[in-house]
N, C-alpha and C positions, 0 to 999 in steps of 0.2 A: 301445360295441360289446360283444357277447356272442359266444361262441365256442363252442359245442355239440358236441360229440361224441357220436355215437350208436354205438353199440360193440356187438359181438353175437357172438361166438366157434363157433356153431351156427349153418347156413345155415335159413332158415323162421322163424323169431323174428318177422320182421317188421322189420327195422334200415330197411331201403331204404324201405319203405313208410310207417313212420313220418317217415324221412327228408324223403323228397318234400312229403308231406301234412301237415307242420308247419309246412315253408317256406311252405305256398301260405297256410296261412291266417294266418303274421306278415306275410305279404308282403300282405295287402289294410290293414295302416297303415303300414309300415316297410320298408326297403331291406335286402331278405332275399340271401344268396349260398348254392349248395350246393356244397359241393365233393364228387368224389369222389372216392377216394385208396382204394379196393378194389378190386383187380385185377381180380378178377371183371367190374367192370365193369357193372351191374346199375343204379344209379342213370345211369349214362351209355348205355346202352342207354333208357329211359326216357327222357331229354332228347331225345335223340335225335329217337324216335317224335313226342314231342312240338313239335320244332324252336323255332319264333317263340313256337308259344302259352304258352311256362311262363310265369306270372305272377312269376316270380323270375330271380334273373341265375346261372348256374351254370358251373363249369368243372372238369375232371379233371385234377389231380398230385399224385403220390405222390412229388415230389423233397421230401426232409426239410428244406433248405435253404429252400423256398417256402413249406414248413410254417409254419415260425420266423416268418413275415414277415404271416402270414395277419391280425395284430393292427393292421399300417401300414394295410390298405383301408380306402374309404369308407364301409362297411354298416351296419347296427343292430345286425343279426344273420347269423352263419354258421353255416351245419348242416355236420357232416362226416361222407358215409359213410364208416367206418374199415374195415377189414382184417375180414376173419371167418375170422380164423387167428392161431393164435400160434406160430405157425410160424418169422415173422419178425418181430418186435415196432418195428424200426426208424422205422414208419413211424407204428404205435400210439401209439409214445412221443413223438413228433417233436409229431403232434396232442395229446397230452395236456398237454405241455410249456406249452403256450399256451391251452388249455379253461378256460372257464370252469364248464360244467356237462359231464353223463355222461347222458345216457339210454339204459339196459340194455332192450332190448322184451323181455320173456317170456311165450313163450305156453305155454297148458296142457297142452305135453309133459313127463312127468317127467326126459327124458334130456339135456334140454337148462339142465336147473337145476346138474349142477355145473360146468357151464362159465362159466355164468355168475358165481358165485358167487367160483372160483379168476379167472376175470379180475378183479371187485373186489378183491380182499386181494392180487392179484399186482401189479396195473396203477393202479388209483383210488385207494386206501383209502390206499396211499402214499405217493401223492401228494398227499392233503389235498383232494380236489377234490370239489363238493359235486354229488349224483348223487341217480339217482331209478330204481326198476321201472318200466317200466310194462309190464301187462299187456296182452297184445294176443291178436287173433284167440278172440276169448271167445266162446262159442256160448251166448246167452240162452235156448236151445230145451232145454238141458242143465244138469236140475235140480241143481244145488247146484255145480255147477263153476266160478262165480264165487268164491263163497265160501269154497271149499276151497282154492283158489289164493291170494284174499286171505288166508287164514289162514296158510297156509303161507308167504306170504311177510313175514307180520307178527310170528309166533309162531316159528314154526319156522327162520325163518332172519336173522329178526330185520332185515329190511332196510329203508330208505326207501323208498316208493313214492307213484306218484300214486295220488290218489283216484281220477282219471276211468281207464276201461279203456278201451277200443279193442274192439266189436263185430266180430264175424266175418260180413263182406258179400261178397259173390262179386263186387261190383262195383268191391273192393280188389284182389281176383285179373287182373282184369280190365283195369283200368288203365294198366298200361304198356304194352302190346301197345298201346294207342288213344292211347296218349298223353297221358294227360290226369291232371292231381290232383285231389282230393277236391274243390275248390272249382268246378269245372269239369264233377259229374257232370251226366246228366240228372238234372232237375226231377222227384223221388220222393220220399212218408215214409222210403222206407227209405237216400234218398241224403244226404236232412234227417237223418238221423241219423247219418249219419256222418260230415257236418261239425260233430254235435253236439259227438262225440265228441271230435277233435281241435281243436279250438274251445274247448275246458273244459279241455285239457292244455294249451294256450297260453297259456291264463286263468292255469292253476297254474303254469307256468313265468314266466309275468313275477311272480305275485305274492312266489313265491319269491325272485327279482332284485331285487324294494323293499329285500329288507333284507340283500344277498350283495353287498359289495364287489367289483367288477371286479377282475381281473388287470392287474397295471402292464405295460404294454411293456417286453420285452426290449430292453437297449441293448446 
């Protein structure tokens, strides 16, 4: 089993959306769970809408106690939307406690970069826990803002990230209101691409796993 933490301390990143839409597409080989454990509530509003048709098994608690235990289920894999505040860290750390990996989503806001960044060196980096950018909400129409952001997050801030980015499609905005994850859009080039997208970050998350010793069970 793997144990995922998707982490975002800025609202708009993209956390929930990556969230959902990672699951849907471990979940067409593997026994996917979402948890959501941010008040907010945002990935539980989406299931919601969604009801029977998630292609994954999903459920909402923020008790820290239920946290701890998340490694006893049956799953491959568990996504967890976390907290998008550090307001109260209790619940942050409860989940990190037992994470195998961190996905930080960053999209090409600059205001949203030192939050990021103090979550890593406050929350991850401490903990030893092996973590990845990934860029999201990329606008291909907008010349050289991929690359500006790649650089900035390779050069400038010196951090790990995925190769694969996450396009900016309206029909990510779109989604929870209908219910539905990326594996389930209408039949479009532009919807083929954005299970491309996510699909090639699944690719690099497992292959990363070939050679990342699991977490032992707490006793």
């Amino acid at each position: 089993m793997r144990i995922v933490a998707l982490v975002g301390q800025k609202g708009g990143v993209g956390k929930t959306t990556t969230t959902m839409n990672l699951a849907a597409v471990m979940a067409k080989h593997s026994r996917v769970l979402v948890v959501d454990v941010d008040p907010q509530g945002s990935t539980t509003w989406w299931a919601e809408n969604a009801g029977e048709d998630l292609p994954f098994d999903f459920a909402a608690d923020a008790d820290p106690n239920n946290l701890a235990r998340l490694r006893q289920l049956d799953f491959d894999t568990i996504f967890v939307d976390t907290p998008g505040s550090l307001e109260d860290t209790r619940v942050l750390s409860a989940v990190l406690e037992v994470a195998d990996f961190v996905i930080l989503p960053l999209n090409p806001e600059p205001l949203n970069t030192p939050a990021m960044v103090r979550t890593i060196r406050q929350h991850v980096a401490p903990r030893g826990i092996p973590h990845r950018v990934l860029l999201s909400k990329i606008d291909r129409r907008r010349a050289g803002q991929l690359e500006d952001w790649e650089k900035l997050v390779d050069e400038g801030l010196k951090l790990p990230r995925f190769r694969q980015y996450i396009r900016l499609y309206a029909a990510h905005a779109d989604a929870p209101l209908a219910g539905r994850v990326v594996t389930q859009y209408p039949d479009t080039r532009q919807n083929a691409n954005a299970i491309y997208d996510y699909t090639h970050v699944a690719m690099e998350l497992m292959a990363l796993w070939a050679n990342q010793p699991q977490r032992a069970e707490a006793v």
